[in-house]
N, CA, C and O of each residue as an XYZ file, in Angstrom:
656
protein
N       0.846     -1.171      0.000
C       0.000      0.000      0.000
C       0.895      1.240      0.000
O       1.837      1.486      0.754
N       0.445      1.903     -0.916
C       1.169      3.836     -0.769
C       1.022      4.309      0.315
O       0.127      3.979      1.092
N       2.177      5.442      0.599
C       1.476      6.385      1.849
C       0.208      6.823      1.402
O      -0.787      6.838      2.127
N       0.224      7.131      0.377
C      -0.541      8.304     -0.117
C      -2.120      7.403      0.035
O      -2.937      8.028      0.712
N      -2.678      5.886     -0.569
C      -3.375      5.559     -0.162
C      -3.549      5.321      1.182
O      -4.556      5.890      1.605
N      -3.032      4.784      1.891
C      -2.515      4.932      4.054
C      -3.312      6.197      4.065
O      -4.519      6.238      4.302
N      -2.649      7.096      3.828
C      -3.171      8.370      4.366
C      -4.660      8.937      3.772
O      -5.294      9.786      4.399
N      -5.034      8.491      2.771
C      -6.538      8.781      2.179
C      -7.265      7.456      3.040
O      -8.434      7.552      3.412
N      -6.701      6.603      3.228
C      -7.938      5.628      4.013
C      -7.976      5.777      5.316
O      -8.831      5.175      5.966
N      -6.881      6.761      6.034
C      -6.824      6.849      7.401
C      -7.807      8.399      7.824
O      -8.616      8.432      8.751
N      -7.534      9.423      7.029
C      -8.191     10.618      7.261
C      -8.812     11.502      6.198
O      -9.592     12.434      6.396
N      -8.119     10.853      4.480
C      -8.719     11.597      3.399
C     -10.215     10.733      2.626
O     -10.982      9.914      3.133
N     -10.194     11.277      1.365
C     -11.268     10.744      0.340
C     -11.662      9.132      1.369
O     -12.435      8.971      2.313
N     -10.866      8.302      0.754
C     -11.368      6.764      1.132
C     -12.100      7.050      2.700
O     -13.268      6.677      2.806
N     -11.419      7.723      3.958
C     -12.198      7.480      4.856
C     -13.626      7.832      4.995
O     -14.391      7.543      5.915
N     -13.884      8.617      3.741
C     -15.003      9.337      3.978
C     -16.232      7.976      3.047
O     -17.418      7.672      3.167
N     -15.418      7.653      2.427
C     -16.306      6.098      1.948
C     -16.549      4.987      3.121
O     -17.569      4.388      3.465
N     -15.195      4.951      3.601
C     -15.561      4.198      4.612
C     -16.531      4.159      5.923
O     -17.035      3.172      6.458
N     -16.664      5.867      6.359
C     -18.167      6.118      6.743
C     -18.857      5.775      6.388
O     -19.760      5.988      7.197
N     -19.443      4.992      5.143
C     -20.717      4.909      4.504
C     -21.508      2.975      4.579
O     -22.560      2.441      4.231
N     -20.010      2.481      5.351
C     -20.044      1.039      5.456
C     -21.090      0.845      6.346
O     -21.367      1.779      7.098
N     -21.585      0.041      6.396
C     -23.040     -0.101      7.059
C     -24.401     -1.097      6.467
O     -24.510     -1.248      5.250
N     -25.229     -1.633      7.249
C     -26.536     -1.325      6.458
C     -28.141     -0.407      6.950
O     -28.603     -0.065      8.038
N     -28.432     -0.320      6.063
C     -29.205      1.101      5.948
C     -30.495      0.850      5.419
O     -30.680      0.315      4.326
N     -31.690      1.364      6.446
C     -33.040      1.150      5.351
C     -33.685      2.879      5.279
O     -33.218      3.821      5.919
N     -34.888      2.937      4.296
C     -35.339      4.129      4.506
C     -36.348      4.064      3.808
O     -37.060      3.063      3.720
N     -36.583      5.472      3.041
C     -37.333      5.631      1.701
C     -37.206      6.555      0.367
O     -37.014      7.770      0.416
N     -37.327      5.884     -0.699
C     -36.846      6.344     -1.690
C     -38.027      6.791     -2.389
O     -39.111      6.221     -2.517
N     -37.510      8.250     -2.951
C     -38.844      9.091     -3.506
C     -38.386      9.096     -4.786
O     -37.235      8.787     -5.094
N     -39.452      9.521     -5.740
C     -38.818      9.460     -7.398
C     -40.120     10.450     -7.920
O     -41.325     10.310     -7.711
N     -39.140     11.856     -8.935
C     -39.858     12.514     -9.217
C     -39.378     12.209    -11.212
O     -38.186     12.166    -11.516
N     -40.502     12.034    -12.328
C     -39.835     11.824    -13.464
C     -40.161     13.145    -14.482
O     -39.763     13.283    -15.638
N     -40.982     14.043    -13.718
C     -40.835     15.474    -13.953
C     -40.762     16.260    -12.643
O     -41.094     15.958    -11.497
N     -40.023     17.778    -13.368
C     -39.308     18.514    -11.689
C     -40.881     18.607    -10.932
O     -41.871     18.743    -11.651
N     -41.003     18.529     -9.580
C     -41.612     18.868     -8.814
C     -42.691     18.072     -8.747
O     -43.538     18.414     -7.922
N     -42.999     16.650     -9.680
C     -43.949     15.896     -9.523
C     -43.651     14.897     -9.042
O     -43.230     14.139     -9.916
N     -43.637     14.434     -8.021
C     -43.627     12.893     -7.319
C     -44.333     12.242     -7.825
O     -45.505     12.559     -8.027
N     -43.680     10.875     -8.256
C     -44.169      9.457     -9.042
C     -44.464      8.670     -7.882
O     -45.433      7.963     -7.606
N     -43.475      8.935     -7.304
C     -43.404      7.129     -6.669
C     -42.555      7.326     -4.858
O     -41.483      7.889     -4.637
N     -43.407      6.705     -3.906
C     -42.370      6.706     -2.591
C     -42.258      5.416     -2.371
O     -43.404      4.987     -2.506
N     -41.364      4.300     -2.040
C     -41.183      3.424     -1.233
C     -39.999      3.250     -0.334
O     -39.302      4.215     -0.022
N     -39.705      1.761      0.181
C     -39.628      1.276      1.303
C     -37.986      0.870      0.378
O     -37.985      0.552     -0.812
N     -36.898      0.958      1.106
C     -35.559      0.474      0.234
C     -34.704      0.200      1.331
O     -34.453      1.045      2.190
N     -34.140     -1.223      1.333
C     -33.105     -1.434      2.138
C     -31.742     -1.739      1.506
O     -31.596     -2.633      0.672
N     -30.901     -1.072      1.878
C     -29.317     -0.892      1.674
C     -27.751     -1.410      2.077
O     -27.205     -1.053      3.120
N     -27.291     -2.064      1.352
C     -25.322     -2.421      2.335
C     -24.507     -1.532      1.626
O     -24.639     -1.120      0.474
N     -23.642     -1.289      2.466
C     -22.649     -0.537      2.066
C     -21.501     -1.163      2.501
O     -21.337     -1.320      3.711
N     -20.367     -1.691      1.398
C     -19.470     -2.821      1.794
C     -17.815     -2.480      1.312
O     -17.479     -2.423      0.129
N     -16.914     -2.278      2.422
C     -15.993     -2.184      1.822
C     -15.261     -3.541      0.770
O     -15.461     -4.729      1.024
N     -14.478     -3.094     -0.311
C     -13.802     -3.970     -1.425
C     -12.352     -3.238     -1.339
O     -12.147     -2.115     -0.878
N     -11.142     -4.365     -2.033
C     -10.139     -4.539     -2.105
C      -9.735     -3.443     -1.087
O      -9.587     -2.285     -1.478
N      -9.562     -3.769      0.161
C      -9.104     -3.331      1.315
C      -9.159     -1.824      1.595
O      -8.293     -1.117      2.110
N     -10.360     -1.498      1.144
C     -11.246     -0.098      1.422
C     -10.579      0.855      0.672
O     -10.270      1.968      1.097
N     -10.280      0.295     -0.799
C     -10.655      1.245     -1.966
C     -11.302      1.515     -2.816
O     -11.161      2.215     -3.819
N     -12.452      0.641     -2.209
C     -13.566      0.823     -3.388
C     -14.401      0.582     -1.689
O     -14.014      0.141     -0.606
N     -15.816      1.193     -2.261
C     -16.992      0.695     -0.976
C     -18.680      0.230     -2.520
O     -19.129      1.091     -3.276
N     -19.021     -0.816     -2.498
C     -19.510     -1.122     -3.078
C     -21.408     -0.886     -2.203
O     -21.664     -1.236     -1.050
N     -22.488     -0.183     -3.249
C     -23.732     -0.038     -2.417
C     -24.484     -0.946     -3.233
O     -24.497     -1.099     -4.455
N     -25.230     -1.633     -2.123
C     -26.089     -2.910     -3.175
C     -27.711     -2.027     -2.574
O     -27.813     -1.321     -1.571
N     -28.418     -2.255     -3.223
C     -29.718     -1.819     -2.963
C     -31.291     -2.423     -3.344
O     -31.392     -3.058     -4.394
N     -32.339     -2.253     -2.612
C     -33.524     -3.052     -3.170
C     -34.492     -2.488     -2.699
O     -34.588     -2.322     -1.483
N     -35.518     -2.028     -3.653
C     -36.954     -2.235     -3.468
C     -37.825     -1.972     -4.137
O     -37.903     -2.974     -4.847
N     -39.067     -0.890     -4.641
C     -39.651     -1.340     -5.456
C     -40.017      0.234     -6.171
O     -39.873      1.252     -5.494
N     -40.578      0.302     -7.837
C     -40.641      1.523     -8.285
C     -41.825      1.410     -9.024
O     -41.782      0.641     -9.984
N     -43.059      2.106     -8.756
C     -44.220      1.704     -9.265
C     -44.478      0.279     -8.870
O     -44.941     -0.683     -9.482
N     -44.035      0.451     -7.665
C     -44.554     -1.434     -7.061
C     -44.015     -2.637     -7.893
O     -44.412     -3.782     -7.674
N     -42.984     -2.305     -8.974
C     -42.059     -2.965     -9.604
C     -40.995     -3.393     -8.410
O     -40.619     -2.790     -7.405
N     -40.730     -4.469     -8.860
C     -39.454     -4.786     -7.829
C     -37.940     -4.313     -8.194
O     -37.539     -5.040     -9.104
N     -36.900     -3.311     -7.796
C     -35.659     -2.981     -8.384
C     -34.821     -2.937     -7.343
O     -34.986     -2.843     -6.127
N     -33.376     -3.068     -8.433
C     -32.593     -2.975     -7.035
C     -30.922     -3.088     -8.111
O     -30.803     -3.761     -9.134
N     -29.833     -2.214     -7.463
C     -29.284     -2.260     -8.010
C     -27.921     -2.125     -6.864
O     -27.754     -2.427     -5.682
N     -26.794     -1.274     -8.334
C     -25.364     -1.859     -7.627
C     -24.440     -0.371     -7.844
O     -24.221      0.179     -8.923
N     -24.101     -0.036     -6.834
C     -22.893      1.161     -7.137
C     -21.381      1.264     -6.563
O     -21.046      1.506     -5.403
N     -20.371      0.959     -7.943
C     -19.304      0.798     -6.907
C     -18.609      2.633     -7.103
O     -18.658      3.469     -8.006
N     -17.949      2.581     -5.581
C     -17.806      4.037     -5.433
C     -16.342      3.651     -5.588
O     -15.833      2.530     -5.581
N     -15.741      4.962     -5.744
C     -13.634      5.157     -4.944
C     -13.450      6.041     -5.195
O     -14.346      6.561     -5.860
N     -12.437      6.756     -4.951
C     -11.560      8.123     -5.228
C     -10.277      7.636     -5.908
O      -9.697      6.595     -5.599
N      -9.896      8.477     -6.848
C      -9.403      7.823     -8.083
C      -8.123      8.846     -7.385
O      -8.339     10.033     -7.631
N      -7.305      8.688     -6.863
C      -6.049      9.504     -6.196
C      -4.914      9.834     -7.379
O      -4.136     10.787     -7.414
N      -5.017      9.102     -8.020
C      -3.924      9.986     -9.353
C      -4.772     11.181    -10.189
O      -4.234     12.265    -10.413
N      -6.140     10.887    -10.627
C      -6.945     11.891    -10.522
C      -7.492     12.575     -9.996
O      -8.125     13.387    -10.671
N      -7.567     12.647     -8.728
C      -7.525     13.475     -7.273
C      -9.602     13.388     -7.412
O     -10.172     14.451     -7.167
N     -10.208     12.559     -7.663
C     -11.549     13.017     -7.634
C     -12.646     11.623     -7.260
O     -12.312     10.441     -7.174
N     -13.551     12.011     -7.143
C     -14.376     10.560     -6.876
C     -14.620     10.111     -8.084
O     -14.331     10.647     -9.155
N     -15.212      9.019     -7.873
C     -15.456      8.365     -9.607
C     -16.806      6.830     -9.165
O     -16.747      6.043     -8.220
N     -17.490      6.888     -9.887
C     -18.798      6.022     -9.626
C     -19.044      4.856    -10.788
O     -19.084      5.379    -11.902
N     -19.154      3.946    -10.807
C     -19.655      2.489    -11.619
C     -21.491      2.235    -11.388
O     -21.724      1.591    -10.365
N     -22.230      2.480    -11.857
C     -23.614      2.436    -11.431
C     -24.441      1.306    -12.658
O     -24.447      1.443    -13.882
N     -25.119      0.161    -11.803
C     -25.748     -0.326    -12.738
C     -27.392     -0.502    -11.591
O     -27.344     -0.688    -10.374
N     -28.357     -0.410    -12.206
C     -29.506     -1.099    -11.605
C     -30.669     -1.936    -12.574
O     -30.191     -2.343    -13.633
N     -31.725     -2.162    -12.416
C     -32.545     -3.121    -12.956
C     -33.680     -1.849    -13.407
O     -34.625     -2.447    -13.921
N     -33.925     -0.554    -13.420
C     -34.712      0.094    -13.867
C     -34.462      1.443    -14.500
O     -35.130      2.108    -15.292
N     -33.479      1.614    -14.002
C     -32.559      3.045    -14.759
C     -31.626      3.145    -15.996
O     -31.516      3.772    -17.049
N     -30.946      2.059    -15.186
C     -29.949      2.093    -16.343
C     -29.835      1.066    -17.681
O     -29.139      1.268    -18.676
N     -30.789     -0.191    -17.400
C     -31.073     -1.306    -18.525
C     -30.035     -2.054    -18.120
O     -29.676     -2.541    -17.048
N     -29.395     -2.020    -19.886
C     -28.401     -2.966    -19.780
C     -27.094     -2.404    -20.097
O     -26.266     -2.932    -20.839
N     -26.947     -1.104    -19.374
C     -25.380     -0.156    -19.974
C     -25.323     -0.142    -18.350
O     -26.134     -0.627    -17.562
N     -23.983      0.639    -18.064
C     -22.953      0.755    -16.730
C     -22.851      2.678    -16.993
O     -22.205      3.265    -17.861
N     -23.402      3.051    -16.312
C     -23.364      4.458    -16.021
C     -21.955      4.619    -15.752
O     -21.543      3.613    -15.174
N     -20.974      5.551    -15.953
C     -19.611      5.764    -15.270
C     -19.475      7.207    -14.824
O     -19.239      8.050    -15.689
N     -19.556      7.439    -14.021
C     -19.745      8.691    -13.281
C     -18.414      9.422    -12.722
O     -17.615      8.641    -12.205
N     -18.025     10.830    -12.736
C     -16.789     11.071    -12.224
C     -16.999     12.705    -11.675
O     -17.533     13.644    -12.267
N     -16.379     12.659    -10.342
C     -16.561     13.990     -9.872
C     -16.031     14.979    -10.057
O     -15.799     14.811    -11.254
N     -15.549     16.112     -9.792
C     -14.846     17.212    -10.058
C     -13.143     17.357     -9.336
O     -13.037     17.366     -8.110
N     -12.090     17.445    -10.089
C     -10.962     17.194     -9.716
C     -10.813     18.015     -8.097
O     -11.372     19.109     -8.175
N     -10.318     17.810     -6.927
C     -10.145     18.332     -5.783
C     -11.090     18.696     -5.021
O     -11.176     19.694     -4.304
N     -12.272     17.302     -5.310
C     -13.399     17.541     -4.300
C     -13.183     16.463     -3.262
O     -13.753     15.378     -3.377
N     -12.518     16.686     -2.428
C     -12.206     15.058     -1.752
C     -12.716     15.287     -0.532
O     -11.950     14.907      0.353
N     -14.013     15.902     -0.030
C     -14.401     15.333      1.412
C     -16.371     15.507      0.816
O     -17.335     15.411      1.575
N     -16.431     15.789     -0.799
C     -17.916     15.978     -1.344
C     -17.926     14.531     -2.477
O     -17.299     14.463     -3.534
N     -18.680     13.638     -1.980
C     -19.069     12.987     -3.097
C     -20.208     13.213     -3.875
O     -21.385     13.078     -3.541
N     -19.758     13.559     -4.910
C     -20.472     14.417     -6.585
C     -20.184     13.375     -7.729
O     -19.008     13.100     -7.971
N     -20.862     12.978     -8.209
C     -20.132     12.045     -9.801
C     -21.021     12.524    -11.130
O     -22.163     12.066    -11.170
N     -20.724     13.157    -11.918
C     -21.704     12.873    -13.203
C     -21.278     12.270    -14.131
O     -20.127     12.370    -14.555
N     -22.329     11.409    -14.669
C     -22.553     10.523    -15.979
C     -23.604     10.940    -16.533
O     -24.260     11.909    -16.152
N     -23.870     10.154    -17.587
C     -24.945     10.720    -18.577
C     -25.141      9.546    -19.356
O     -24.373      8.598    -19.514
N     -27.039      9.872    -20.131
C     -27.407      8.641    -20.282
C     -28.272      8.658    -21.574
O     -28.677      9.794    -21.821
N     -28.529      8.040    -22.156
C     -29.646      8.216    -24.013
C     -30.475      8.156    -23.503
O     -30.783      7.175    -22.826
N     -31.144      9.161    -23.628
C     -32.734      9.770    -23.258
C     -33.661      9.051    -24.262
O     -34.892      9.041    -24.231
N     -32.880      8.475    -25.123
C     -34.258      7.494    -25.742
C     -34.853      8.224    -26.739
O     -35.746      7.740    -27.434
N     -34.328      9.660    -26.912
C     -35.139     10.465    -28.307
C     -33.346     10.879    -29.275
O     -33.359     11.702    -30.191
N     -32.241     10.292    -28.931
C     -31.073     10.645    -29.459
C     -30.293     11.685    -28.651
O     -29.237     12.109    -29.121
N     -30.711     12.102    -27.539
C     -30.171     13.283    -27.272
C     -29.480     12.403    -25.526
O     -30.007     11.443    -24.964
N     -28.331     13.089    -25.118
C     -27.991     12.707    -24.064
C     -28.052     13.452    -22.462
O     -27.530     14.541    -22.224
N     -28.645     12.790    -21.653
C     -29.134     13.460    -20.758
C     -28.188     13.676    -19.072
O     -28.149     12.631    -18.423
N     -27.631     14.654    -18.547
C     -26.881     14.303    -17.470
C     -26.954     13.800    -16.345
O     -27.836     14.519    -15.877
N     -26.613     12.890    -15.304
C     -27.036     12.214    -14.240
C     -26.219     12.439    -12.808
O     -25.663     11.451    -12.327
N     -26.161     13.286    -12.348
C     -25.897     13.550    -11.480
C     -25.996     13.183    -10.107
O     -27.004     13.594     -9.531
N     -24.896     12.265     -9.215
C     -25.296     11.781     -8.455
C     -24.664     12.063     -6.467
O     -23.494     11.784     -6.204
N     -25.366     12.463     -5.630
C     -24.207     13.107     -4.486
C     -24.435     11.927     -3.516
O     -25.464     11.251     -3.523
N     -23.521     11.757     -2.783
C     -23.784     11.037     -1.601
C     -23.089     11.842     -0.545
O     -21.944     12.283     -0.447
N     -24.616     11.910      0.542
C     -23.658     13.006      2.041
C     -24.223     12.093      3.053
O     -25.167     11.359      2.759
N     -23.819     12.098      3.958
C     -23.851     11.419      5.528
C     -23.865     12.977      6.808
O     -23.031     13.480      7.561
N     -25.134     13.220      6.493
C     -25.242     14.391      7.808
C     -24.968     13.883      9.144
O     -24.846     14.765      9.993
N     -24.846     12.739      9.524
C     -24.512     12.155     10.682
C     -24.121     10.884     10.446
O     -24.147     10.574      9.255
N     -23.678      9.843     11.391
C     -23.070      8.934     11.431
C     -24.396      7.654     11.010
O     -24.128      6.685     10.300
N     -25.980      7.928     11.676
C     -26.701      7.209     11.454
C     -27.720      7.668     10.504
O     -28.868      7.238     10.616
N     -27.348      8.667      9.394
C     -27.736      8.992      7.965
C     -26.685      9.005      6.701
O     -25.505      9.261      6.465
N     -28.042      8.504      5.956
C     -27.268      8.764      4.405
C     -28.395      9.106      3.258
O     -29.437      8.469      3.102
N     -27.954     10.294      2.454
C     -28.397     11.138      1.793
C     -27.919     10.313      0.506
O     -26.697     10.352      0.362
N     -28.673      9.511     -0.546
C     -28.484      9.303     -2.094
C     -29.320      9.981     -3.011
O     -30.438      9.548     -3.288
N     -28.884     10.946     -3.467
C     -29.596     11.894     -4.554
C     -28.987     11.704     -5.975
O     -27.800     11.827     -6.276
N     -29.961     11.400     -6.737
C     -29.443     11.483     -8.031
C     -30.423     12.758     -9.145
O     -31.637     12.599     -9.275
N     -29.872     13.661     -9.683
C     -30.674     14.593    -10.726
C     -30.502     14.400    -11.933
O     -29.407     14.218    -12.464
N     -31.628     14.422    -12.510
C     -31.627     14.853    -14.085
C     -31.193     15.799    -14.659
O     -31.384     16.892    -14.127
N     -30.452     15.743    -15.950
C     -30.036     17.108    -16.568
C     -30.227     16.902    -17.888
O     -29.381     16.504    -18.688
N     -32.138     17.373    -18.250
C     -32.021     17.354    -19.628
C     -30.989     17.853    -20.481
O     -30.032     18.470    -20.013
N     -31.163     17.552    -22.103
C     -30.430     18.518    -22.891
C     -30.922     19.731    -22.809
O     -32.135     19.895    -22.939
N     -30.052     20.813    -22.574
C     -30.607     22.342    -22.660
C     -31.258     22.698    -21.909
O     -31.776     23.790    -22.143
N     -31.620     21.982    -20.548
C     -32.770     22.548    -19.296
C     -32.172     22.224    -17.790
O     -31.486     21.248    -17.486
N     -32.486     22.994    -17.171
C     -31.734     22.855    -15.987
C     -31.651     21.680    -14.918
O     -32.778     21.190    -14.838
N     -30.995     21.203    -14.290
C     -31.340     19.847    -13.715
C     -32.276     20.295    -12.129
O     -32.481     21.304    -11.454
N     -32.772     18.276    -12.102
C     -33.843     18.476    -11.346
C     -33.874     17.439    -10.531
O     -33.914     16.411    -11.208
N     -33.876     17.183     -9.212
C     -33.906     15.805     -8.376
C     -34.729     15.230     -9.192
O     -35.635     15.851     -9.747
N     -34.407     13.414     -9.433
C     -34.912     12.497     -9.854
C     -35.244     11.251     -8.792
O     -36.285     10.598     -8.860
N     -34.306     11.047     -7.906
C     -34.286     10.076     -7.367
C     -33.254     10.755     -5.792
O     -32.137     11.261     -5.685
N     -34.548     10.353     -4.635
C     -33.681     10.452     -3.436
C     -34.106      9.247     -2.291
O     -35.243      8.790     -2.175
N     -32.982      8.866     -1.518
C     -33.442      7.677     -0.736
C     -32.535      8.460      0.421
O     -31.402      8.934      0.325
N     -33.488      8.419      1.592
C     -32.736      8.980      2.685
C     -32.985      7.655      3.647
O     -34.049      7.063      3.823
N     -31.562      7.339      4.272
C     -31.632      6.090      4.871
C     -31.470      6.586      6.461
O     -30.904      7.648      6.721
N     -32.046      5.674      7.548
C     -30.800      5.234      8.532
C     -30.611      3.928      8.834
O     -31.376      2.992      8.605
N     -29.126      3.907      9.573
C     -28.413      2.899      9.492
C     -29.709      2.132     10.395
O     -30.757      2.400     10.982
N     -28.799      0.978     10.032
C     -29.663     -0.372     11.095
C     -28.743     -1.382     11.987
O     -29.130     -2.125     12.889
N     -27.391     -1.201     11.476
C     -26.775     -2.049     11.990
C     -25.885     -1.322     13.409
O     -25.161     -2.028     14.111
């Protein structure tokens, strides 16, 4: 192991993933235009460290329009690129592609990632995703929409607390 990783898993980026280890239930709201709520349910969450807490992997489940979903996000901080960086797949968002998400160079205590996705009319749409922990027994997953040419808009939020 590097200092430089040592020292991001002891007090930088990585430790702040490693806060997020846990499991977690809550509820997840989904708006598919700004300000209209579709859908609230019930979502339970792990948050798991990988290859010796440089990656923290989030598995997730429950239901969207009473559909059953559930998906997979692996997180890390990419330390030669100084920024967070996200792997996102689930069973209702994303199909059958891997979202790849990446944050803004020298944000290392804000996890921010954007990717972007085919809106299905040719045009590509931005996906914006934050993860914050206001306390030790919360976690904040927000993801926004960013049409082409229109301003972005919460799409998807699941506010958890821990359980374990």
């Amino acid at each position: 192991m590097t200092d430089e990783l040592a020292s991001s898993l002891a007090t930088g980026p990585h430790a702040v993933l490693g806060a997020l280890v846990g499991d977690w239930a809550g509820l997840t709201r989904t708006w598919f235009r700004p300000g209209d709520l579709a859908d609230e349910s019930a979502t339970a969450g792990t948050v798991r460290p990988v290859l010796a807490g440089r990656f923290v992997v989030h598995e997730y489940a429950g239901t969207l329009m009473d559909e059953a979903m559930e998906g997979v996000a692996t997180l890390g901080f990419d330390i030669a690129e100084n920024r967070f960086v996200c792997a996102w797949v689930d069973s209702v968002h994303t199909g059958t592609a891997v979202m790849l998400s990446v944050g803004e160079p020298g944000a290392t205590d804000t996890i921010s990632v954007l990717g972007a996705y085919d809106a299905g009319d040719g045009s590509q749409w931005g996906w914006r995703t934050t993860v914050v922990q206001p306390s030790h027994d919360e976690l904040v997953v927000s993801h926004f929409n960013i049409p082409a040419g229109a301003d972005e808009y919460l799409g998807v939020e699941t506010r958890y607390r821990r359980v374990d």
